[in-house]
Structure formats: structure tokens, C-alpha cells
C-alpha positions, -999 to 999 in steps of 0.1 A, spaced: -218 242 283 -254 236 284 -281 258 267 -294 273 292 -266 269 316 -270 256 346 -259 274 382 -259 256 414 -265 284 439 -250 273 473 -260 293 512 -272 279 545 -295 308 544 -327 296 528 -336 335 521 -305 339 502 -313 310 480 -350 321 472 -337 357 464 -308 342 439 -329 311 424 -356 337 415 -329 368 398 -314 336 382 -345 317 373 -358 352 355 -329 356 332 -334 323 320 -311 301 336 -316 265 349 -305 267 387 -302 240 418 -295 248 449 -276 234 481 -274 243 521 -240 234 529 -208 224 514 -210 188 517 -242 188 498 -225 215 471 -198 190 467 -224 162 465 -244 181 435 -214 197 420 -200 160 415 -234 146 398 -245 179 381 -215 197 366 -230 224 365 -217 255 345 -216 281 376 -216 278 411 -223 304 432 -211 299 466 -218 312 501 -179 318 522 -194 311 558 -214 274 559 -218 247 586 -200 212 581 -176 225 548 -172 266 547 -170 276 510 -134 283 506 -127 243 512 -153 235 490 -138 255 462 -107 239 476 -117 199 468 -137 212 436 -104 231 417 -82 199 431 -106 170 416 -89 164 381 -115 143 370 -144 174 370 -146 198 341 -140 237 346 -166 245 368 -161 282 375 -168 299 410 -182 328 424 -177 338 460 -208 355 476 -199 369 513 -208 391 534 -170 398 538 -153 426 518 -118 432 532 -90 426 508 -74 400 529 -108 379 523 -110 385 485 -72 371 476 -82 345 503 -116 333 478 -93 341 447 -67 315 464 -87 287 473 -104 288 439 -129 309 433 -130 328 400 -154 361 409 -159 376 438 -191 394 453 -207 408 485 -239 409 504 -262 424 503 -260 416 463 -266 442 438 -290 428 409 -270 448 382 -235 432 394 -246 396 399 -262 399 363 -228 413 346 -208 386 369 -228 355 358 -229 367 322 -187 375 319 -182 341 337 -204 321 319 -187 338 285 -151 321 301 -169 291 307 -186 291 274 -149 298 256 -130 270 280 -153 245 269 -149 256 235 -114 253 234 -113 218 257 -137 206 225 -113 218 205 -83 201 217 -103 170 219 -110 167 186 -75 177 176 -62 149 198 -85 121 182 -76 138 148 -40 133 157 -47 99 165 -62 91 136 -33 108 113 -8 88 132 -29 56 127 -31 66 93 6 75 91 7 38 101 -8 21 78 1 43 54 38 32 58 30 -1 62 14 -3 28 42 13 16 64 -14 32 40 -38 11 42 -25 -19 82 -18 -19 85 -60 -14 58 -65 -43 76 -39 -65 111 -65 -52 91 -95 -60 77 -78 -92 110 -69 -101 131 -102 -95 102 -119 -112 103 -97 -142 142 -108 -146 123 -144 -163 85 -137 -169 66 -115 -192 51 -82 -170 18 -102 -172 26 -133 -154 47 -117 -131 20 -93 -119 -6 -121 -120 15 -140 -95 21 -115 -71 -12 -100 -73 -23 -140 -58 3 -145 -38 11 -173 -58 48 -176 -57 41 -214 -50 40 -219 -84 81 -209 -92 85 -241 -67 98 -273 -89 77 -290 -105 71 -312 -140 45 -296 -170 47 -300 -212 62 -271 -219 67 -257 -258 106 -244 -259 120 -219 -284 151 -215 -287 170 -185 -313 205 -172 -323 219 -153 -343 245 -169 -376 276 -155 -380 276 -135 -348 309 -149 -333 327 -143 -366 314 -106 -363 322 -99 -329 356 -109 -333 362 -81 -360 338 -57 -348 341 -29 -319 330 -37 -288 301 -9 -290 291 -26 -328 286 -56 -308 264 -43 -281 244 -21 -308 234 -51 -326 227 -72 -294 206 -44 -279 185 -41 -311 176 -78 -314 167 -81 -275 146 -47 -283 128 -68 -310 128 -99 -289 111 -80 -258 74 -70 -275 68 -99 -288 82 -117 -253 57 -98 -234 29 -99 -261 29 -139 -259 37 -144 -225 65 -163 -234 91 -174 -196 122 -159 -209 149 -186 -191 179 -167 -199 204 -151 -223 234 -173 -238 256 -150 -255 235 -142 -293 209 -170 -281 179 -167 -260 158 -194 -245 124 -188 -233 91 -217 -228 55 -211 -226 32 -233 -207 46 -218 -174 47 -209 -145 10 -198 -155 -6 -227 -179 -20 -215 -214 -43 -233 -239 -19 -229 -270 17 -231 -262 26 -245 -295 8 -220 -316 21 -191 -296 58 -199 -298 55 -203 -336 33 -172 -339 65 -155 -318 94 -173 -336 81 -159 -373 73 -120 -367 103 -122 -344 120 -138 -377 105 -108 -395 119 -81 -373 154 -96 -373 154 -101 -410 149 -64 -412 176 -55 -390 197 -77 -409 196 -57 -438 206 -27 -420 237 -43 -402 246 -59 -439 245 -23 -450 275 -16 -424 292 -47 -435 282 -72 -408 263 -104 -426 244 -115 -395 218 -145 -400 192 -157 -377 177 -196 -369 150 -207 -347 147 -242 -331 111 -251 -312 103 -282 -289 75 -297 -271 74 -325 -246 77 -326 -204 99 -308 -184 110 -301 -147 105 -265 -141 117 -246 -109 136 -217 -91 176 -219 -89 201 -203 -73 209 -188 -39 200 -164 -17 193 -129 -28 200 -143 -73 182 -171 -86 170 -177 -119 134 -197 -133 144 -226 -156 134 -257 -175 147 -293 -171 145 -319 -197 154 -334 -234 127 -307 -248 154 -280 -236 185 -299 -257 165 -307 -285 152 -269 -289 185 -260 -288 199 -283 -313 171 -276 -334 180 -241 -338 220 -249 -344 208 -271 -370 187 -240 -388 201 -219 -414 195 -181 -410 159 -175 -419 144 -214 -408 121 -220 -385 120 -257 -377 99 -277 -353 104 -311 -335 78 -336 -347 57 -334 -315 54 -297 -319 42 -300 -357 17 -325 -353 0 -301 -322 -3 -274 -351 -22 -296 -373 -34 -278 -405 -24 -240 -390 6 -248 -405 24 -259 -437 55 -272 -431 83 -297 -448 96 -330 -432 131 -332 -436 134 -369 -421 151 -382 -393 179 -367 -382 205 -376 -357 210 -342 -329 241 -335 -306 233 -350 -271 204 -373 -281 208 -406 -287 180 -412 -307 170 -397 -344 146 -374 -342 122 -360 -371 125 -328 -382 105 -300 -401 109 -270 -414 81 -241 -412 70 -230 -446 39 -212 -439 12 -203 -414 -25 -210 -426 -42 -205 -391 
């Protein structure tokens, strides 16, 4: 409603107009007028005004018709009506009441009762706009929380797959990597490809013999406490963990996500995870199991890529690095560390380490050289 409200005052007597335009304009109101009812229609469709006063008996449109079209025009706002007429009866009250008209008054027009009349319609008019606002901004706000709602479950939807993704990756790559990857939407790089890749490869000595004598929970106690010590130091150096075979484990660094040191990392990982085995060593050789460990390490090319079907795959590594990593580490006693010769010549001087010669491994066909780890300087 506007401030001051606005009344359109509506007779075909010009008298009638003056008389009302003046109480009206005195109390402070805005007020236009109009002769007839085509005219009232006319300004009640432009103005919208926040009263109308209208005359019953008019030329061309009487009031009653007028209040008629007004009430039956959805696309106006509440525009409340007061009858003025010269007629009293009953009959021509409910008659006003029906065709529209809100209040009700007769001529000649008491200045006391158009005052309280104007002022207890405009108070309606006041609270009906107040409550259309209202329910406006509750429908945009409803909008806007379903729209929210919305988006809100389609990030949810989001996320659920990148937690999936996130999870199926983590199956083969440290936290790190995996979150890296699906952070870029770089799953691309799980497709096959070719990259020199440093492989470590570990197992545990005398762990069939054990197994055969030991309880089935003794054998999954031990196993769980190496893989605990395995996984720090797995996720520390961002180390691809391939898979499990039985006691062994086979993991590569270098990929999916490139680093500047492969070589150094995998040997960093191979002798505190050498330290943390040793240590659970003694405590199983306290309960009578005399479990060693070995550690086998590689460099060279490989072809690296996703396998599997739909719904289980695993990441792995293709090439004569793999074998020889694995033979490496058969070929270690529990407690040795020993490195192909392109691994040791990458670590330079950060290492001291002892050549044992060429040596002929299971499933290559040439010798290969051999050392054992002896110490880290770098």
C-alpha cells in the first residue's frame, strides 16, 4: 500500500466529488477521481489505487458492474470497495456486498462515518498487502531452498562417486596420489602406458614353514602387523602398492604421478620398513615363530595400466623390472636389501653398497649384477 494511500473517488455528480476529494484530501490522503464507470475501470486498471469509493447509480457502467469486472480481474491486486448510495434498503446493501463491494455507506455522507470507513478499510488493505508480501517472499524463499535442495543433492551425488573413485583408487595408490588424481580429474593417467619405474619387491623367510604349523589366527596376526608396518611408510613415500602375493608385497614409484627420486625413495622405504619388521621379528621369535624378511629393488621401463573388468580392476606394472625385483628379493636372506645394478648406480654416493657379481636369476636369460645394501650415507 502506498504511503499516503491513494482513493479513487468515483460519482457522475461533480458536487459529490468536490465534497469527498476535499474530506479526503484534508486527512491526508492522495485522491483521483472519475464520472462514470467506464472511466473508474479505466483509472482503477492504470492506478491501483488502495480504495475506491464508488457511486451505485452511474451512466454508461452503474457501480455494482464496475465492482463486478474489478473483483473478477485476476490480474489486479486487492483493491477494496466502498459503496456510496443514496440507497439504504437491505435488499440494496447485500446487493453492493454481492457484486463486490467491501463497505457500505449512504448519502447524504456523515464526515465521522466516511472517516472510520476509510481508516478500518485501508487497515484490511494495509494487512492484505502485508500478508500477499509475505507469501511472496515465502514462495521465492521456497524456490530458492528447493534450488538449493538441488544442488545440494547433486553435490552430494558428486562427491558419493569421488568418495567411489577415491576409494577404488586407494585399493593401489597412496591417499596422496589418489586424491591428487581425482581432485584433476585426471583418471587418464591409470590408462596404459610405458614410464621407468623403480620396483620393490618384499617377503617374509620362513613364512610358509610357519603357517603350516601355526593357527590360522597366528597367521593372520603376523600378516596384519607387517601390512600395519608396511602401510605408513607406503603412504609416507607415495609408493603404487600393485598388490599382495601371499607374505610378499609389490609396490613401484614413478607412477601414476611422476617423482624426481624413485630410486632413493624405495630404498629409503625398503630399510625403516626393514627396521620395523626386524622388530616384530623378535617378538614373533619370542612365541616361537623364526620369521625373516628380504627385499629385492629394480629400475628400468615398464608398461603400466588399469586391468580387470567391470566393477574390479587392479593398477599394475609390465616388464623384466617386475621379474627381476621379484627375484631379487628371493634371492635375499632375511635382513638384505639388494638392488639391481641400474638402481645402484642412480644412488651414486648416497649409498654404500657391496657388488656381489653377476648372477644368473629365474626367468631371465641373461646374468645380471647384483648388490647388496650396506649403508645409507645420503
Amino acid at each position: 500500500m502506498r504511503e499516503p494511500p491513494l482513493i479513487l473517488v468515483v460519482d457522475d455528480v461533480e458536487a459529490n466529488v468536490d465534497i469527498l476529494e476535499t474530506r479526503l484530501t484534508a486527512q491526508g490522503y492522495s485522491v483521483i477521481t472519475a464520472s462514470d464507470g467506464e472511466e473508474a475501470l479505466a483509472k482503477a486498471r492504470a492506478e491501483h489505487p488502495d480504495l475506491i469509493l464508488l457511486d451505485v447509480m452511474m451512466p454508461k457502467l452503474d457501480g455494482l458492474e464496475v465492482a463486478r469486472r474489478l473483483k473478477a480481474d485476476e490480474t489486479l491486486p486487492f483493491m477494496p470497495i466502498i459503496h456510496v448510495t443514496a440507497k439504504a434498503d437491505v435488499s440494496d446493501v447485500v446487493a453492493g456486498l454481492d457484486a463486490g463491494g467491501d463497505e457500505y455507506l449512504t448519502k447524504p455522507i456523515d464526515h465521522a462515518a466516511l472517516s472510520a470507513r476509510v481508516r478500518s478499510i485501508l487497515r484490511a488493505k494495509a494487512l492484505h498487502d502485508k500478508v500477499e508480501a509475505q507469501s511472496r517472499d515465502l514462495a521465492v524463499q521456497a524456490e530458492e531452498l528447493a534450488q538449493w535442495n538441488r544442488k545440494l543433492e547433486e553435490r552430494v551425488r558428486t562427491q558419493v562417486a569421488e568418495l567411489e573413485r577415491l576409494d577404488r583408487l586407494k585399493r593401489f595408490l597412496s591417499p596422496q596420489v589418489a586424491e591428487l588424481i581425482v581432485s584433476s580429474d585426471a583418471e587418464a593417467l591409470l590408462n596404459s602406458h610405458r614410464r621407468e619405474i623403480t620396483v620393490l619387491f618384499c617377503d617374509l623367510r620362513g613364512f610358509t614353514a610357519f603357517s603350516e604349523v601355526a593357527e590360522p589366527e597366528e597367521v593372520m596376526g603376523v600378516l596384519s602387523a607387517y601390512h600395519e608396518a608396511a602401510g605408513e611408510l607406503i603412504h609416507r613415500y607415495e609408493a603404487t602398492l600393485e598388490r599382495f602375493v601371499g607374505d610378499g608385497m609389490l609396490m613401484f614409484f614413478n607412477d601414476p604421478i611422476p617423482c624426481p627420486d624413485p630410486v632413493h625413495r624405495a630404498v629409503r622405504l625398503a630399510v625403516e620398513l626393514r627396521s620395523r619388521v626386524a622388530a616384530l621379528a623378535d617378538a614373533w621369535l619370542e612365541r616361537g615363530h623364526r620369521i625373516g624378511f628380504g627385499i629385492g629393488i629394480g629400475h628400468g621401463f615398464a608398461t603400466l595400466g588399469r586391468i580387470g573388468f567391470d566393477g574390479r580392476g587392479d593398477y599394475v606394472a609390465i616388464g623384466t623390472v617386475v621379474n627381476m625385483s621379484s627375484r631379487l628379493c628371493d634371492l635375499a636372506k632375511s635382513g638384505e636389501i639388494l638392488l639391481s645394478h641400474r638402481a645402484r648406480t642412480l644412488l651414486a654416493d648416497d649409498i654404500e653398497a657391496e657388488s656381489l657379481g653377476e648372477l644368473k636369476l629365474d626367468g631371465l636369460r641373461q646374468p645380471v649384477v647384483v648388490h647388496r645394501l650396506t649403508a645409507m650415507t645420503g
